[in-house]
BAPA-733590 format. One record per atom (N, C-alpha, C): residue in three letters; x, y, z negated. Coordinates in steps of 0.1 Angstrom, whole numbers, plus 5000, padded with zeros to 4 digits. Layout:
BAPA-733590
ALAXYZ
...
//
This chain:
BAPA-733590
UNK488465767003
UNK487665857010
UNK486565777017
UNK485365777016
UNK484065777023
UNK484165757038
UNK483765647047
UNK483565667059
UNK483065817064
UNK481865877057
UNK481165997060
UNK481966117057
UNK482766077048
UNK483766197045
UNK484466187054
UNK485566107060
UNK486366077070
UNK485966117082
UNK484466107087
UNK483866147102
UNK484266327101
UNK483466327088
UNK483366497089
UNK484766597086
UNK485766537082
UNK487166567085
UNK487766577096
UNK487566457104
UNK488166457115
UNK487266517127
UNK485666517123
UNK485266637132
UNK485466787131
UNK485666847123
UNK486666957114
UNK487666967121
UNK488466917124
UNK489966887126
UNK490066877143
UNK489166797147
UNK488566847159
UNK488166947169
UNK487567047159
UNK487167117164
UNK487767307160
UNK488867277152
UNK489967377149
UNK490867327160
UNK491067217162
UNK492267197175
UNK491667267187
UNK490767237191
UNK489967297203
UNK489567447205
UNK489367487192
UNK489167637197
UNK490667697193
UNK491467647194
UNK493067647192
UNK493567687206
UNK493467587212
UNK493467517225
UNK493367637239
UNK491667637233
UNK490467717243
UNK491067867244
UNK491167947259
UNK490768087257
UNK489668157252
UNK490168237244
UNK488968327236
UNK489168487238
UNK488068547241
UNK487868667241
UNK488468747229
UNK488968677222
UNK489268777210
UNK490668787211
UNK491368667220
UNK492668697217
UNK493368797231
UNK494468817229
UNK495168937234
UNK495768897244
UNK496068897256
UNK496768807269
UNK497268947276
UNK498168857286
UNK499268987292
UNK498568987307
UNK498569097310
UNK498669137327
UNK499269217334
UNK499169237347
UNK500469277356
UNK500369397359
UNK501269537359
UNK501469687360
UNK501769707371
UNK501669787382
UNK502569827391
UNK502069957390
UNK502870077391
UNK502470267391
UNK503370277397
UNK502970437403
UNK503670477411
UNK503270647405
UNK504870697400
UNK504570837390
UNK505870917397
UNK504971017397
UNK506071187405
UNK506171307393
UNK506871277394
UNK507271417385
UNK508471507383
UNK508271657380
UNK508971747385
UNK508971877376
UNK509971927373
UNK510172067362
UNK510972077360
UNK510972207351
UNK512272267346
UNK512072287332
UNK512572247326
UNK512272237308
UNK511072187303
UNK510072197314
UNK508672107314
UNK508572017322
UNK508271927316
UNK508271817334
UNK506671787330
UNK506271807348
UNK504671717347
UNK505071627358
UNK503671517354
UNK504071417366
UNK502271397365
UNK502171267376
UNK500971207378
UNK501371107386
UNK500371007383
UNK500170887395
UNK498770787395
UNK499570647401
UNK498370577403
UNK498770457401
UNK497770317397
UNK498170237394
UNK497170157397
UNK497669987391
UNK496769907390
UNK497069817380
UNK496269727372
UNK496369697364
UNK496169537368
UNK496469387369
UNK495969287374
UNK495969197361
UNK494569217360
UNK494269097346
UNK493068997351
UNK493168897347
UNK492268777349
UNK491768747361
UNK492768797369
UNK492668757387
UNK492068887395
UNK491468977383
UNK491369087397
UNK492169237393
UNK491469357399
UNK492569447401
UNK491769607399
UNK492369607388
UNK491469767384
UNK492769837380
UNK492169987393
UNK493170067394
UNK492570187386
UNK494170257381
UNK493370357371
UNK494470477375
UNK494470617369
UNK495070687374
UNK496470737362
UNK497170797365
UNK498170857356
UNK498570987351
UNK498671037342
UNK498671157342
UNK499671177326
UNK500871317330
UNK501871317316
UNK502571437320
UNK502771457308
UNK504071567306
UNK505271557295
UNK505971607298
UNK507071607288
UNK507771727284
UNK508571727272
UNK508871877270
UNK510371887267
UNK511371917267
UNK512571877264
UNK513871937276
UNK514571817275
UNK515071917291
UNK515171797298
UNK514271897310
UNK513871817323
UNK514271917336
UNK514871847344
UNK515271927356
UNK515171837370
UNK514271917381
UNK514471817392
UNK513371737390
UNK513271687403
UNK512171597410
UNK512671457410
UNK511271357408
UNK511471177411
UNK510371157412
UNK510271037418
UNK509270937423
UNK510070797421
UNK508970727409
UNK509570637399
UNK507770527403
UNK508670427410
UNK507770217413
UNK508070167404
UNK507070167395
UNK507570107383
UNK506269957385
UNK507069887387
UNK506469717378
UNK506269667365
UNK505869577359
UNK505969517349
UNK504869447341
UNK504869457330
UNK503269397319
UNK503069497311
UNK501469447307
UNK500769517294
UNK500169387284
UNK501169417276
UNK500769317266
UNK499969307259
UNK499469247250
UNK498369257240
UNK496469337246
UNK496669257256
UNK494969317260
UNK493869187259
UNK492969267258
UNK491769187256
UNK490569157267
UNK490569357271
UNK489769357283
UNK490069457293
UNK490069467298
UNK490769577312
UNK490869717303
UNK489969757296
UNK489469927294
UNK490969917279
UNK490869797278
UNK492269837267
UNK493369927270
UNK493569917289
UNK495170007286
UNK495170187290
UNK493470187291
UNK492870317290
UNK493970357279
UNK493870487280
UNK494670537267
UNK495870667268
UNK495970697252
UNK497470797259
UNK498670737248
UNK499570717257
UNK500370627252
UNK501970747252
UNK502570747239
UNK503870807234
UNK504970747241
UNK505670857247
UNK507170847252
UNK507570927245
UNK509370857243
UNK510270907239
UNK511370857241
UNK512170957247
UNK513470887260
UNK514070957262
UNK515070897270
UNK516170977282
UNK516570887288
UNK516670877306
UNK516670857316
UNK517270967326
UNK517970907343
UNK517970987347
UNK518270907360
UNK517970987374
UNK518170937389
UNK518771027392
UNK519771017403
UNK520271107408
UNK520371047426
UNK519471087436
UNK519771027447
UNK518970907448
UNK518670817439
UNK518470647432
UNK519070557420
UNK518470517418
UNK518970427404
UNK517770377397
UNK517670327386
UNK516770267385
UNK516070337367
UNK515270257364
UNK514270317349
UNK513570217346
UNK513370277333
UNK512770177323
UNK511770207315
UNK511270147307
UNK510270257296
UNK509370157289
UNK508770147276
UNK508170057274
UNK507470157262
UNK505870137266
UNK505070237258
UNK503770177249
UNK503370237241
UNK502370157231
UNK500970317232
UNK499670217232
UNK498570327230
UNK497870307217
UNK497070347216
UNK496670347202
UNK495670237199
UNK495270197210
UNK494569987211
UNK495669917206
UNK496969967207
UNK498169827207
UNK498869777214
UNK498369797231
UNK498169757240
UNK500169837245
UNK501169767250
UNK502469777253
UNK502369777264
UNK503069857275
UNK503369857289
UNK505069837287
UNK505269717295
UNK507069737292
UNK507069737307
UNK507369857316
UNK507569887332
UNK509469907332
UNK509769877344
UNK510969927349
UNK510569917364
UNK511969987371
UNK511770007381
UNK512970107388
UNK512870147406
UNK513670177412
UNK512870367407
UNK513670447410
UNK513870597408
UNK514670657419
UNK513670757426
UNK513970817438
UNK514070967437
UNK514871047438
UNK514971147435
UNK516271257429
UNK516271357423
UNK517071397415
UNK516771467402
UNK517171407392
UNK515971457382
UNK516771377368
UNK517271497359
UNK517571417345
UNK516771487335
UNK516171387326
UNK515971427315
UNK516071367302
UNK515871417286
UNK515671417276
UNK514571427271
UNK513771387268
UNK512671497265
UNK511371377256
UNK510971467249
UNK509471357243
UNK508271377253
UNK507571337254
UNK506171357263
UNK505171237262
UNK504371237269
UNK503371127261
UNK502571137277
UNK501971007280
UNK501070997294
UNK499870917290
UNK498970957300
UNK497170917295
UNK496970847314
UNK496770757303
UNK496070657314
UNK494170657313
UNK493870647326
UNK492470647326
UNK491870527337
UNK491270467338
UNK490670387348
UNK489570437357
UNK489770367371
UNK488970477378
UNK488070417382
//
């Protein structure tokens, strides 16, 4: 192999390691959830809340909004923490994202949930549950940023 061949390999090789390396806009990084969702019914459950989303050091809060249909009885108010995986830029976790579960509080105890929107974009939250309130049920929640 050619000294000039050899430069231009190893600058090649160079420069695939580096943008390896480097953050890029294109790829998908996780950031931090914290909501806070109320909800309440009887065979219908609605809820709403609020939230924030903490990616690349700052904090954009967006609002919550869901219903579910199945059997839902009783009231909670559910602190949920956790991550959103696979984002790119804040407006990714915009979205209405599919539930499908069963959960339940009675008094306290805790929940879980891990939901996908149609960006890709995963919320896996858990958290403490205040209230009394069981259900089954499918329902789906739309996230919006405010």
């Amino acid at each position: 192999m050619k000294t000039c061949d050899r430069r231009i390999a190893a600058t090649a090789l160079a420069g695939l390691l580096l943008a390896a390396l480097l953050p890029g806009t294109a790829r998908a990084e996780t950031g931090a959830v914290r909501v806070v969702f109320t909800k309440g019914g009887f065979i219908v459950g609605v809820g709403g809340g609020e939230g924030v989303l903490t990616f690349r050091g700052h904090n954009y809060p967006f609002s919550v909004s869901g219903m579910s249909v199945g059997f839902t009885i009783g009231a909670s108010t559910t602190k949920l923490v956790g991550r959103a995986l696979n984002i790119r830029s804040p407006g990714d976790i915009a979205g209405s994202y599919a539930v499908i579960g069963a959960g339940g509080a009675l008094a306290a105890g805790a929940g879980g949930v891990q939901l996908q929107n149609e960006k890709g974009v995963i919320l896996q939250l858990h958290g403490p549950k205040v209230g009394v309130e069981l259900s089954a049920a499918v329902g789906g929640v739309t996230i919006a940023l405010r």
